[in-house]
Backbone as JSON, one array per atom type, in Angstrom:
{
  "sequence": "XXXXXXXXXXXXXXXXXXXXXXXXXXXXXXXXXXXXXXXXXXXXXXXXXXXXXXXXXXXXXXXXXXXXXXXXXXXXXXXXXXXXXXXXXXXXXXXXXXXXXXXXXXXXXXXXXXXXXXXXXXXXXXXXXXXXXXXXXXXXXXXXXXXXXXXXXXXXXXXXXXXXXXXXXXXXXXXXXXXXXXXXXXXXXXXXXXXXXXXXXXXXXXXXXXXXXXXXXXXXXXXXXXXXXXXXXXXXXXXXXXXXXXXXXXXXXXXXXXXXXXXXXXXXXXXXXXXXXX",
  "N": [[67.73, 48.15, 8.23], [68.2, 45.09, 6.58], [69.77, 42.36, 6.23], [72.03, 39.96, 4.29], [73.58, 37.05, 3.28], [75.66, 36.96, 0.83], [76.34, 34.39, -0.19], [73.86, 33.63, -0.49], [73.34, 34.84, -2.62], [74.44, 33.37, -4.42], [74.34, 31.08, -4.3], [71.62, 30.33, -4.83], [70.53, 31.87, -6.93], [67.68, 32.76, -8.32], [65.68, 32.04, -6.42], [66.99, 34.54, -4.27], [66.79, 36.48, -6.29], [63.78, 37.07, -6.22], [63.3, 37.62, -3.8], [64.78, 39.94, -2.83], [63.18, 41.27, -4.98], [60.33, 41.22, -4.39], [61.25, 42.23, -1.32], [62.02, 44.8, -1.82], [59.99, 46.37, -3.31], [58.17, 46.56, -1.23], [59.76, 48.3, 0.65], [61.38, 48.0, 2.18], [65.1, 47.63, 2.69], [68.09, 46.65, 1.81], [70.49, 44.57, 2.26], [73.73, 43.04, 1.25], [76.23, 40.42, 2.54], [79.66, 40.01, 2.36], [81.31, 38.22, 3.86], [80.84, 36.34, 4.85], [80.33, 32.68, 5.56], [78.62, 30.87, 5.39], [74.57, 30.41, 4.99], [73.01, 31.17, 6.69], [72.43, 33.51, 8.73], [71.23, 34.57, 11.08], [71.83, 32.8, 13.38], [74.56, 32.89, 13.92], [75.0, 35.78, 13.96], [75.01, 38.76, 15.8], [72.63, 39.34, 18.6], [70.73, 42.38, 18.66], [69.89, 44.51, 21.15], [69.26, 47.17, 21.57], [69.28, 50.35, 19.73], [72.06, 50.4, 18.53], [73.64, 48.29, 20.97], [74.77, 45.44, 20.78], [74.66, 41.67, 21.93], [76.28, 39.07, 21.66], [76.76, 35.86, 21.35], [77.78, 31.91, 21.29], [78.34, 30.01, 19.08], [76.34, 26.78, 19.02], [77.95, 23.71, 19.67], [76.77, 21.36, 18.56], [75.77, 22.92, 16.05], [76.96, 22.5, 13.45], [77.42, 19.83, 11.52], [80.33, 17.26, 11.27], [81.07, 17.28, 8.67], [80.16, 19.73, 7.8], [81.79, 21.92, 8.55], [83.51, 23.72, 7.92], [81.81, 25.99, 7.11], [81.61, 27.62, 9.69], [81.32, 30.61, 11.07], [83.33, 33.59, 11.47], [81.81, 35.68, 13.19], [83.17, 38.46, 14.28], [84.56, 39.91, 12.24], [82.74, 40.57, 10.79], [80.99, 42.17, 11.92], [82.97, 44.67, 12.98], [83.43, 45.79, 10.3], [80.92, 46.44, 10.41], [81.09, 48.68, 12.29], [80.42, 47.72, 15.02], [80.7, 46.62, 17.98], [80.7, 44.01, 19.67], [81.43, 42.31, 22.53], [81.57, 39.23, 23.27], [79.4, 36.92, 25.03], [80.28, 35.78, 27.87], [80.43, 33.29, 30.98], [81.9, 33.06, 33.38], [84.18, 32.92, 32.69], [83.86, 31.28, 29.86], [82.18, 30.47, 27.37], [78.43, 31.45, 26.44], [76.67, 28.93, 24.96], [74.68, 29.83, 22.57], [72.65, 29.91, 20.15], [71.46, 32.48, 17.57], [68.94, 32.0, 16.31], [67.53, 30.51, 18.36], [66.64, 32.61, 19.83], [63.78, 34.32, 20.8], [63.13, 37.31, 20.91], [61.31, 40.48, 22.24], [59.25, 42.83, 23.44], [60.0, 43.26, 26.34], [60.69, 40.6, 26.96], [61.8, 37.05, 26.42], [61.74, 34.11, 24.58], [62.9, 31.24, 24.67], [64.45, 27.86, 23.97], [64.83, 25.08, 26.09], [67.03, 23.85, 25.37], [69.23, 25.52, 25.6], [69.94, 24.68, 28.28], [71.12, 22.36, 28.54], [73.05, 22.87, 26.37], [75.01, 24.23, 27.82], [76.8, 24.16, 30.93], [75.65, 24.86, 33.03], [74.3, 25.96, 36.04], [70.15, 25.45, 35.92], [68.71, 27.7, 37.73], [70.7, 29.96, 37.82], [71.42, 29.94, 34.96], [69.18, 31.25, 34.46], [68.63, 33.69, 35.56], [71.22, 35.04, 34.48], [71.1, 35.09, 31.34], [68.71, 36.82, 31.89], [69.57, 39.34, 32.84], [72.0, 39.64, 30.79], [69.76, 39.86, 28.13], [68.8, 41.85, 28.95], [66.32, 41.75, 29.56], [62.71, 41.32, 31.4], [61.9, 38.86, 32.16], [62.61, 35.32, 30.75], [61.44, 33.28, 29.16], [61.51, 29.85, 29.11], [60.31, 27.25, 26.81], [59.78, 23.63, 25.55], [61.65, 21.56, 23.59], [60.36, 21.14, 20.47], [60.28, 17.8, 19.42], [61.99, 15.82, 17.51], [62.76, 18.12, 16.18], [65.67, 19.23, 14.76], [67.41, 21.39, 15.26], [66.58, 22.81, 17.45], [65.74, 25.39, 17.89], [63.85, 28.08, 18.52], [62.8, 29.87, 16.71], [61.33, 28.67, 15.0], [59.2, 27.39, 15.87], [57.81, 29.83, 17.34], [56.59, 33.17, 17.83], [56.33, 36.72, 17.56], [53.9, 38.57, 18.47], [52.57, 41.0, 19.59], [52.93, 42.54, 22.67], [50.9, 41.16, 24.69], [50.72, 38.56, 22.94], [51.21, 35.69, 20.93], [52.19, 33.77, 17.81], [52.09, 30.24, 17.58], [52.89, 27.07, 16.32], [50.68, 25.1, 15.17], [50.08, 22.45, 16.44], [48.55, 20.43, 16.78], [47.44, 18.99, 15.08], [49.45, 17.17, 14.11], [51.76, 14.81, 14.52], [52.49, 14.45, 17.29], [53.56, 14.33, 20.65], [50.88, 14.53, 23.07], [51.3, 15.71, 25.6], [53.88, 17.2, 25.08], [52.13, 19.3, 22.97], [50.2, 19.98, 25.4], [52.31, 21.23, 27.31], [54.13, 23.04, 26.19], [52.06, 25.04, 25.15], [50.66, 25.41, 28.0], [53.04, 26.42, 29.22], [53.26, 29.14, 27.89], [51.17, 30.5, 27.97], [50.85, 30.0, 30.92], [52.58, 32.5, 31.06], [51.05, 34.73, 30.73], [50.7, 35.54, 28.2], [48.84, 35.44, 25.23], [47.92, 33.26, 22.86], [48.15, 32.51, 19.65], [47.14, 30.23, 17.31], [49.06, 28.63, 14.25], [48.6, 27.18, 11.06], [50.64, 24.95, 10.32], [53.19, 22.67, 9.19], [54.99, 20.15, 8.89], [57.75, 18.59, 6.98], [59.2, 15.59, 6.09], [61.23, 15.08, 4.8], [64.7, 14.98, 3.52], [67.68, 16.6, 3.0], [70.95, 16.51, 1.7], [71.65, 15.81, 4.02], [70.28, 17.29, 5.28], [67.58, 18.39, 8.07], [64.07, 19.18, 6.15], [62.61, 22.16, 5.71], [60.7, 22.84, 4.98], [57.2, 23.65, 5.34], [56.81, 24.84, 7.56], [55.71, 27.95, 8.41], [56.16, 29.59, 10.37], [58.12, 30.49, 10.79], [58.71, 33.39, 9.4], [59.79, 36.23, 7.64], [59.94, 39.38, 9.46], [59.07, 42.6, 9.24], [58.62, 46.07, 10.45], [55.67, 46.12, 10.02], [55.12, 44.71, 8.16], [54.78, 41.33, 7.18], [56.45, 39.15, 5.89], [55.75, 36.31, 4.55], [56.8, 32.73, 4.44], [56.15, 30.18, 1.61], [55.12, 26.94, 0.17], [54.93, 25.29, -2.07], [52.59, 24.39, -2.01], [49.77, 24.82, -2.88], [46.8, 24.56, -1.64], [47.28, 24.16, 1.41], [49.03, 26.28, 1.84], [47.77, 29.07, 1.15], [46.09, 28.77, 2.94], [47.25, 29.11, 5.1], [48.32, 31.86, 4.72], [45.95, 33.49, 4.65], [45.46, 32.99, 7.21], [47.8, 34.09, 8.6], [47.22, 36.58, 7.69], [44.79, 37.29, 9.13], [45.66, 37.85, 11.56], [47.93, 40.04, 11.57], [46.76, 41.04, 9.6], [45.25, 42.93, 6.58], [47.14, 43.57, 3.89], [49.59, 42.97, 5.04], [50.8, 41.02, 4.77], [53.37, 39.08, 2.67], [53.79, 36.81, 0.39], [56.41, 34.75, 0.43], [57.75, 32.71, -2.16], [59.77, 29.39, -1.04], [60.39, 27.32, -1.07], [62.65, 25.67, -1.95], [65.04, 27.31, -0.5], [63.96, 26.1, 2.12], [64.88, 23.42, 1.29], [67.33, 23.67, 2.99], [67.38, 23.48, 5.64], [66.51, 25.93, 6.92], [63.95, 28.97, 7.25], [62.83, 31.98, 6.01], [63.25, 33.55, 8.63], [65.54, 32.7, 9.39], [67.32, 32.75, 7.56], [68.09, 35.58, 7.46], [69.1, 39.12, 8.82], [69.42, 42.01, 11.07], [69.48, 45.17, 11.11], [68.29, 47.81, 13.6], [67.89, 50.97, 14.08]],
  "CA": [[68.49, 47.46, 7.2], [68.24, 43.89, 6.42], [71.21, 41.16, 5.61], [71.74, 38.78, 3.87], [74.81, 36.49, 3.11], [76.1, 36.87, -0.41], [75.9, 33.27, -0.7], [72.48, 33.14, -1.09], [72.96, 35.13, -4.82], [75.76, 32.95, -5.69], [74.15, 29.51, -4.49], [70.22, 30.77, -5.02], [70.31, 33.22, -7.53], [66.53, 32.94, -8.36], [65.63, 32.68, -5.16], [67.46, 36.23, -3.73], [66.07, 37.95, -6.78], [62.61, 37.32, -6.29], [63.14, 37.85, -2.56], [65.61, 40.97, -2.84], [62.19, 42.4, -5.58], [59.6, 41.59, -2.82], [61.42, 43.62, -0.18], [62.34, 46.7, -1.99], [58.52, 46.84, -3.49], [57.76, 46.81, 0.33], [59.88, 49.75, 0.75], [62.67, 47.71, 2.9], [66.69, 48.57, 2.65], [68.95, 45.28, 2.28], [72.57, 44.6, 1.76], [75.09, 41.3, 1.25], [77.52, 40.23, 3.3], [80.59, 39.2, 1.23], [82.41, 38.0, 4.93], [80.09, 34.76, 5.03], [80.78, 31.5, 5.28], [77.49, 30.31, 5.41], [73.95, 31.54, 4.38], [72.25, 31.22, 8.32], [72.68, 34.3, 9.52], [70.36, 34.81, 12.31], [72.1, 32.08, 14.38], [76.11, 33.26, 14.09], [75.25, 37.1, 14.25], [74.75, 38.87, 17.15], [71.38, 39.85, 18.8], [70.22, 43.42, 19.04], [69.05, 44.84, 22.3], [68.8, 48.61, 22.14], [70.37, 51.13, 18.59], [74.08, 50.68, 18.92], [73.62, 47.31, 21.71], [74.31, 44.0, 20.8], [75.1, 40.66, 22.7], [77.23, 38.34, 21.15], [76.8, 34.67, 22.17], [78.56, 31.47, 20.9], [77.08, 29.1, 18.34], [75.92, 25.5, 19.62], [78.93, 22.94, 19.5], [76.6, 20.47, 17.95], [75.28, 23.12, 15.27], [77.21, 22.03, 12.12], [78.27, 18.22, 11.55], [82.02, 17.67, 11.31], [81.68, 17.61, 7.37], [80.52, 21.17, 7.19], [82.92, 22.39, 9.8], [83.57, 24.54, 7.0], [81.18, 26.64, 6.82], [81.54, 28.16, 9.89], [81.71, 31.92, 10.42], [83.52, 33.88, 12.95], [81.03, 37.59, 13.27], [84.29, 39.47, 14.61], [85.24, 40.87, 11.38], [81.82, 41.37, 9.96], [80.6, 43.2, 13.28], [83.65, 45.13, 13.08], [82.99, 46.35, 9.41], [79.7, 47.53, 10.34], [80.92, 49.41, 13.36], [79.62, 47.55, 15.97], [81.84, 45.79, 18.68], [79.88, 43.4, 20.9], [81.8, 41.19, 23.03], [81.71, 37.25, 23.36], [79.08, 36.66, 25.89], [80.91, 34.61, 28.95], [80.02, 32.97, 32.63], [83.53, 32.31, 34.37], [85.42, 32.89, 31.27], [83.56, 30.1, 29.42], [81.56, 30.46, 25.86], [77.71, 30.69, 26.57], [76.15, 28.73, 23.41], [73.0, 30.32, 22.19], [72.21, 30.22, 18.65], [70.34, 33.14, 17.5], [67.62, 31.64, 16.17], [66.89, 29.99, 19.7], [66.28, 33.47, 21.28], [62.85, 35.28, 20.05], [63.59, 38.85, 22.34], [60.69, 41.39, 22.35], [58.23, 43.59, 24.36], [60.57, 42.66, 27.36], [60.85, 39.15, 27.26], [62.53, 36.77, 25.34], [61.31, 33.13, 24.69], [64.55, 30.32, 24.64], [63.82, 26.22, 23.87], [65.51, 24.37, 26.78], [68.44, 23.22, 24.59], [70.37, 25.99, 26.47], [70.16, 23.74, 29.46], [71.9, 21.16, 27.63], [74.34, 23.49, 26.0], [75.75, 24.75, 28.59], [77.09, 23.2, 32.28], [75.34, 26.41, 34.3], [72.87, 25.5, 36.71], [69.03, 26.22, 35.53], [67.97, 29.06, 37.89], [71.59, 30.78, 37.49], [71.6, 31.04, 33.4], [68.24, 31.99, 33.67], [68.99, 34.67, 35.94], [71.88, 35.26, 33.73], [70.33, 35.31, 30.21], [67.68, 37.67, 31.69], [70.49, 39.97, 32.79], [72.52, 40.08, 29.33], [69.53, 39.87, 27.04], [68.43, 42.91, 28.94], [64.8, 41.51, 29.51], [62.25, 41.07, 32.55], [61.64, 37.71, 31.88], [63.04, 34.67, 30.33], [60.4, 32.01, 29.15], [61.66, 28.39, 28.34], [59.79, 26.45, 26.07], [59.91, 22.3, 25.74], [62.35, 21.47, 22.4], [59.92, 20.29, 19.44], [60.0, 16.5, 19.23], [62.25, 16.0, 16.34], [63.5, 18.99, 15.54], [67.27, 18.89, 15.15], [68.16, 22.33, 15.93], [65.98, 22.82, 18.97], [65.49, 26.68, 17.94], [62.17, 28.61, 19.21], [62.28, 30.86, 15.76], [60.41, 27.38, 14.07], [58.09, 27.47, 17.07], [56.55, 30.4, 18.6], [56.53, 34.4, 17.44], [55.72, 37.68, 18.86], [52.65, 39.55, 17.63], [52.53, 42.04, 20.4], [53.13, 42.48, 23.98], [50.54, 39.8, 24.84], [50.36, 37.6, 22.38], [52.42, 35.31, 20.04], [51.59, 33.14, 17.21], [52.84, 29.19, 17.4], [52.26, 26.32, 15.61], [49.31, 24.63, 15.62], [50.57, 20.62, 16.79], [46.87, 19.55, 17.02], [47.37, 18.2, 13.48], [50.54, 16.41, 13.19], [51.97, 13.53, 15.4], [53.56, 14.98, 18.37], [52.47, 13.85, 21.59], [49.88, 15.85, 24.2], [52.24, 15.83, 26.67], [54.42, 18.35, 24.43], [51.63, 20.46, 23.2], [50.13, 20.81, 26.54], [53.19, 22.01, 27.77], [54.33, 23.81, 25.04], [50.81, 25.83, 25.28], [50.65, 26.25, 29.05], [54.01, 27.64, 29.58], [53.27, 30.86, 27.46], [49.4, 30.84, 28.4], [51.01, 30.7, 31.95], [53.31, 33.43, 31.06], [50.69, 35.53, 30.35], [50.33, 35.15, 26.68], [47.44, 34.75, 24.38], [48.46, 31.8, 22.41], [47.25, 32.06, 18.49], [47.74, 28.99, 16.14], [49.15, 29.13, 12.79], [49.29, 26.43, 10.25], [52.34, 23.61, 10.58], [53.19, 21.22, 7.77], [56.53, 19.93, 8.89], [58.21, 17.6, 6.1], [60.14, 14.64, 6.67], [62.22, 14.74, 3.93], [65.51, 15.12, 4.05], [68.4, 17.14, 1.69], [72.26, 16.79, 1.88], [71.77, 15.38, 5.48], [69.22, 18.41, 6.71], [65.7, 18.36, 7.79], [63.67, 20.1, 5.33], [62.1, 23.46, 7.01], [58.83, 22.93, 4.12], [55.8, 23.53, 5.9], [57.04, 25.73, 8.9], [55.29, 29.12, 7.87], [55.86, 30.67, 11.13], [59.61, 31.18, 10.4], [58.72, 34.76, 8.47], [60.61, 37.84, 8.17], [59.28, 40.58, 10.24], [59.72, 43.85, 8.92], [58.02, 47.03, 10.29], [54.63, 46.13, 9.6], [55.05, 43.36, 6.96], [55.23, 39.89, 7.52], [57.15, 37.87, 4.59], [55.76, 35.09, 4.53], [57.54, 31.55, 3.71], [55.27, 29.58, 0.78], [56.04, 25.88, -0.14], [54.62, 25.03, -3.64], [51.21, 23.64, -1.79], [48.34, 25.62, -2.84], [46.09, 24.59, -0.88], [48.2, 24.7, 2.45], [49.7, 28.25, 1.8], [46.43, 29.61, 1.17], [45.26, 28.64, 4.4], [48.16, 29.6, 6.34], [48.48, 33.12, 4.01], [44.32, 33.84, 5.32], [45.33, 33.16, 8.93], [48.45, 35.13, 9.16], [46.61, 37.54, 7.75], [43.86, 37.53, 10.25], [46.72, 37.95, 12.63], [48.71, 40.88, 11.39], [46.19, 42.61, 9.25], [45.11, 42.53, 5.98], [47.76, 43.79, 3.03], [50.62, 43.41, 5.42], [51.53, 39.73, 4.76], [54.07, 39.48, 1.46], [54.32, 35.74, 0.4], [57.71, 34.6, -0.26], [58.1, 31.01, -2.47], [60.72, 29.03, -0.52], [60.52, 25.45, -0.92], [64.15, 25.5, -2.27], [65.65, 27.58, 0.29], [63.71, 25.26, 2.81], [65.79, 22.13, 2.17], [68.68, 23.85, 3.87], [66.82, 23.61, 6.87], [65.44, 27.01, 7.27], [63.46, 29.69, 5.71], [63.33, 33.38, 6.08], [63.47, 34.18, 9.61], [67.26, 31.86, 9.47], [68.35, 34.08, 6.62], [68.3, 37.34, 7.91], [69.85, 39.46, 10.26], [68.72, 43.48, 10.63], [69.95, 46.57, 12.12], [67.24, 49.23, 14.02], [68.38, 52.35, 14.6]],
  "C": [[68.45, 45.96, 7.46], [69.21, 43.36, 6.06], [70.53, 40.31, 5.48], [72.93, 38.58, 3.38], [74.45, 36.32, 1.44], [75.96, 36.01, -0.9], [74.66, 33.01, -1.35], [72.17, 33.75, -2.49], [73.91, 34.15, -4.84], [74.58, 31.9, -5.99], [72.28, 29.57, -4.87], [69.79, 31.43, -5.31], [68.47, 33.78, -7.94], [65.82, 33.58, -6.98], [65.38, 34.07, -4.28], [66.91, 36.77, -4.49], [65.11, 38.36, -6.56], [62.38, 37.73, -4.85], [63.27, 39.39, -2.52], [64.11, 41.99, -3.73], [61.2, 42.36, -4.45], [59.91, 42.76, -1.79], [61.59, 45.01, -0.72], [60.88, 47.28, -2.62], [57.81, 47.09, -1.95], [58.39, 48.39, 1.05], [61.34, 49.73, 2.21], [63.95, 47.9, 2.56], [67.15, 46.54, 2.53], [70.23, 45.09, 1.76], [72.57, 42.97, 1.75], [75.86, 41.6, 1.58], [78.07, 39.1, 2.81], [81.57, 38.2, 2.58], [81.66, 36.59, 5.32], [80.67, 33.64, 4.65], [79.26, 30.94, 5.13], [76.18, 31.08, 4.83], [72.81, 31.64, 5.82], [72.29, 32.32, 8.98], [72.37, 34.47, 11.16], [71.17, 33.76, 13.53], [73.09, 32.51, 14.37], [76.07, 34.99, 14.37], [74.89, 37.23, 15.45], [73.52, 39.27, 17.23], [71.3, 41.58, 19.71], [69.77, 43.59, 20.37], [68.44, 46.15, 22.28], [69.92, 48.77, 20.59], [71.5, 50.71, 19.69], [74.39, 49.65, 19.85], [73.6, 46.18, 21.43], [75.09, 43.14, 22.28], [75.19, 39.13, 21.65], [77.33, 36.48, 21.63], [77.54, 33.77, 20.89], [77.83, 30.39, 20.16], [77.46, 27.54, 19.02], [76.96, 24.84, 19.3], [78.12, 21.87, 18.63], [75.75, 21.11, 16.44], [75.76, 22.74, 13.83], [78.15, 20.52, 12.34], [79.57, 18.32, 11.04], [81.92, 18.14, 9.93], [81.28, 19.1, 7.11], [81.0, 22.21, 8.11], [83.33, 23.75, 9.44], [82.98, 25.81, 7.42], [80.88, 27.54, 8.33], [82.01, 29.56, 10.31], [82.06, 32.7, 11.9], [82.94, 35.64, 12.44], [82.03, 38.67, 13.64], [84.34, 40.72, 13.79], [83.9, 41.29, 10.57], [81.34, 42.75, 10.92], [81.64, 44.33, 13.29], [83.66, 46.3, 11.23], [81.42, 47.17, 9.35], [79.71, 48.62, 10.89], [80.1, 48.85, 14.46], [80.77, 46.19, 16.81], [81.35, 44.77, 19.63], [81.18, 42.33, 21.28], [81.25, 40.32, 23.53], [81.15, 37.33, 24.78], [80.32, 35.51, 27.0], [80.47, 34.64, 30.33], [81.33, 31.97, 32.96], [84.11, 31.74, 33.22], [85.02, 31.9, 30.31], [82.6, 30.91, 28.81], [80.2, 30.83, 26.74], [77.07, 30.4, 25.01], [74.87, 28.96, 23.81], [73.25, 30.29, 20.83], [71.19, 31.52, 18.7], [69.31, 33.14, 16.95], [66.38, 30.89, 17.19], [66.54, 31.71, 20.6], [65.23, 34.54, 20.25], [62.02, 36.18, 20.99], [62.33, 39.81, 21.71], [59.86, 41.48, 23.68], [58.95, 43.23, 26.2], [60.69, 41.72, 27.93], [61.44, 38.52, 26.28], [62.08, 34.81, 25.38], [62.96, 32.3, 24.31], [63.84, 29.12, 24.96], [64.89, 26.09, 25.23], [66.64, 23.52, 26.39], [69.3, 24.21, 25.29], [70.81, 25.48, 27.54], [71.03, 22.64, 29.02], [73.19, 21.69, 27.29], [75.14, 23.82, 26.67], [75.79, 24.18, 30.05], [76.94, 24.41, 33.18], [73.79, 25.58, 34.88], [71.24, 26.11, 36.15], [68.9, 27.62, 35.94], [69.61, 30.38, 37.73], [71.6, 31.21, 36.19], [70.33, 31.49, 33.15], [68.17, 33.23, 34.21], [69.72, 35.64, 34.94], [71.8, 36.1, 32.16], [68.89, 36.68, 30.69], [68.57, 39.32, 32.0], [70.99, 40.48, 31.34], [71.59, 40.53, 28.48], [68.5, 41.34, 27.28], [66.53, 42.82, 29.11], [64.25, 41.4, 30.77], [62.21, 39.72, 32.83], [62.07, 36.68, 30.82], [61.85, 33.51, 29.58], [61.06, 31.16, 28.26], [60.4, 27.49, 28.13], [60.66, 24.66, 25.86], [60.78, 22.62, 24.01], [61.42, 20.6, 21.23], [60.46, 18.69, 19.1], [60.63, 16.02, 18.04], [63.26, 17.07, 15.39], [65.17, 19.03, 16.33], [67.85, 20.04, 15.39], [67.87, 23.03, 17.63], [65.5, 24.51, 18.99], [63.65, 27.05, 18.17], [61.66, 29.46, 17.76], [61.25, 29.52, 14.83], [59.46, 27.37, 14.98], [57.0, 28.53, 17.33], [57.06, 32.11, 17.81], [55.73, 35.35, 17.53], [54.81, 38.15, 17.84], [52.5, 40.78, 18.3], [52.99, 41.85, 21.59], [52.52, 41.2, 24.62], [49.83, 39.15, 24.24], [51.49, 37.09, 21.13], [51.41, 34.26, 19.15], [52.64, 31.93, 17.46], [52.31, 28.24, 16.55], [51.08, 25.29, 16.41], [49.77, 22.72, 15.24], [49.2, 19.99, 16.87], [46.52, 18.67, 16.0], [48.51, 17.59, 13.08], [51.71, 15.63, 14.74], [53.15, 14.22, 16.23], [52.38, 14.29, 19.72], [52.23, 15.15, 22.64], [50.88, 16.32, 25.09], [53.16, 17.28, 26.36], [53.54, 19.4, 23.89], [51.04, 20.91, 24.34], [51.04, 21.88, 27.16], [53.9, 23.37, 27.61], [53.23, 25.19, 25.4], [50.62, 26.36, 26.64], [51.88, 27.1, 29.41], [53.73, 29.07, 28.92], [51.93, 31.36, 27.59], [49.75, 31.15, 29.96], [52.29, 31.92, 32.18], [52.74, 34.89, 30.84], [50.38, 35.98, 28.76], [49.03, 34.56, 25.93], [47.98, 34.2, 23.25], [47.68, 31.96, 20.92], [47.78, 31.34, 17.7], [47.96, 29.07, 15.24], [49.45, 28.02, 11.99], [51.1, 26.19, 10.17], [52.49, 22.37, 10.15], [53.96, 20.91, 7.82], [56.63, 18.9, 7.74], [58.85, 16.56, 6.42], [61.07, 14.47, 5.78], [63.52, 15.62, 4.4], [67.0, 15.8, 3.05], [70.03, 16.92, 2.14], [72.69, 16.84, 3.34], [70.85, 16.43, 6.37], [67.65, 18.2, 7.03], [65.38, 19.36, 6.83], [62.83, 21.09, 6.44], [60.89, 23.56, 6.78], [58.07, 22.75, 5.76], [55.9, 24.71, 7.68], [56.5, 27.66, 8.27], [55.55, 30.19, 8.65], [57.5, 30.86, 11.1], [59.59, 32.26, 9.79], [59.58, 35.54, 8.67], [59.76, 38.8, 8.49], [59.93, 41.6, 10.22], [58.82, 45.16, 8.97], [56.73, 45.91, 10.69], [54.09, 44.8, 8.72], [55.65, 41.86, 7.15], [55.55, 39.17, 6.07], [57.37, 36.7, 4.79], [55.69, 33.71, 4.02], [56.59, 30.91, 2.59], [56.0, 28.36, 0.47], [55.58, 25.21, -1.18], [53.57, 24.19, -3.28], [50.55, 24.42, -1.57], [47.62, 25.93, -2.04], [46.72, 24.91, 0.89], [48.8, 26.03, 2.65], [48.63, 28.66, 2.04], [45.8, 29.69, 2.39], [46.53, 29.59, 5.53], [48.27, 31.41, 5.73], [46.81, 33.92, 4.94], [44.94, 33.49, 7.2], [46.39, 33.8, 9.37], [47.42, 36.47, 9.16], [45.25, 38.16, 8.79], [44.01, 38.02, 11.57], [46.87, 39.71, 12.78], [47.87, 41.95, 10.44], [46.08, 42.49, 7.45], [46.16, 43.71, 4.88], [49.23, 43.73, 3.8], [51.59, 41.65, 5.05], [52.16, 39.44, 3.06], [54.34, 37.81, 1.18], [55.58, 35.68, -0.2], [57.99, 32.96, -0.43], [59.54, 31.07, -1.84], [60.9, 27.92, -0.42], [62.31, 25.29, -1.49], [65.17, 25.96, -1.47], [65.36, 26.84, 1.51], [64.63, 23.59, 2.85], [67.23, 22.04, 2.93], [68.58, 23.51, 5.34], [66.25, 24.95, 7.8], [64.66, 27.67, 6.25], [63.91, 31.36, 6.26], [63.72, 34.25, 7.29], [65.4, 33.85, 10.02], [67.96, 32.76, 8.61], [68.85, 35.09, 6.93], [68.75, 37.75, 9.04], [69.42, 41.09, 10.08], [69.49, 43.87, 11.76], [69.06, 47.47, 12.12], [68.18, 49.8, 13.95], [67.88, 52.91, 15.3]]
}
């Protein structure tokens, strides 16, 4: 089952429909959650480990600016309507902040930007101990924080394809310095990872104070088999990045989904959603 915050029919009714027809022609399940304050899911819910297992962490102190203070959402009472009780990660009674769009958990590992080092006043090799503990994994791998990017999350970055191998963006084309893709690239090449590149068109524009998310393709929803993936009203650019997922994941499994409008929130589809295995 897939979520998705109610908001996104009120405030993006086009949008959700054409999304909401995509997935159910795919043969996916999805609900709205009326208990939202926001339409971000993936970062305020909790993260899955195992049917019936989550872990519950605390969202970033610097994730929403004072003016939309608003908008954020305490998971208690939604988690509690689903049936599912996770308690409030803590180290010596104290919060730890993770966003859940900073933690991208499979095949027994879990990749995390180095903004948790920041977030939190725990020594390095203790929360990584820590975090590999809770999130139930063998291994932890921190990644350098994109150059720019204001949330510091890894789901705009890097994504699993299998056991060993992930797809990231391909920085070889857009003004970052070596220093960061080297790094970037050897940490998960020396993690054992085969490293494949995927078209990365970041935007610089800017909406109601957010970065725009245009051009980040590797934010998709991953469902089963089917990759739904983001589109940003550039032909030529989609096209390319649509042919190299697909080269990835397989040919009829990639579902484009237009999003240039849900992009100037500052994410796209992997920020939206939130799912329950069984």
């Amino acid at each position: 089952m897939v979520f998705f915050s109610a908001l996104l029919k009120q405030d993006h009714i086009v949008f959700a429909n054409d999304l909401e027809t995509r997935l159910q022609r795919a043969g996916v399940s999805l609900q709205y959650m009326n208990e939202t304050r926001d339409i971000w899911l993936r970062d305020f819910m909790p993260i899955q480990l195992a049917p019936g297992e989550f872990a519950q962490f605390t969202l970033t102190k610097d994730y929403y600016p004072k003016k939309d203070i608003h908008k954020w959402t305490a998971p208690g009472q939604i988690c509690q309507l689903l049936g599912i009780n996770p308690e409030p990660i803590l180290y010596k009674r104290e919060p730890v902040y993770l966003d859940g769009g900073n933690v991208i958990r499979g095949f027994g590992k879990a990749i995390i930007t180095e903004k948790v080092f920041k977030d939190n006043k725990i020594k390095r090799d203790i929360l990584e101990y820590f975090l590999t503990e809770v999130l139930k994994v063998d291994q932890v791998i921190f990644i350098p924080v994109e150059p720019g990017d204001e949330t510091g999350h890894a789901d705009g970055m890097v994504r699993w394809v299998d056991a060993h191998t992930v797809v990231a963006n391909d920085y070889s084309k857009i003004a970052v310095s070596r220093k960061f893709r080297d790094r970037l690239y050897g940490i998960l090449s020396g993690s054992g990872l085969n490293v494949m590149p995927v078209p990365y068109n970041p935007s610089k524009e800017r909406f109601n104070g957010y970065q725009s998310a245009s051009g980040c393709y590797i934010n998709f929803l991953h469902v089963g088999d089917k990759i739904f993936l983001p589109t940003f009203d550039d032909p030529g650019r989609d096209e390319e990045a649509i042919l190299r997922f697909t080269e990835i994941f397989g040919t009829g499994n990639i579902i484009p989904v237009p999003s240039k409008e849900i992009s100037r929130g500052g994410g796209v589809l992997n920020c939206l959603s939130w799912e329950i295995l069984n």
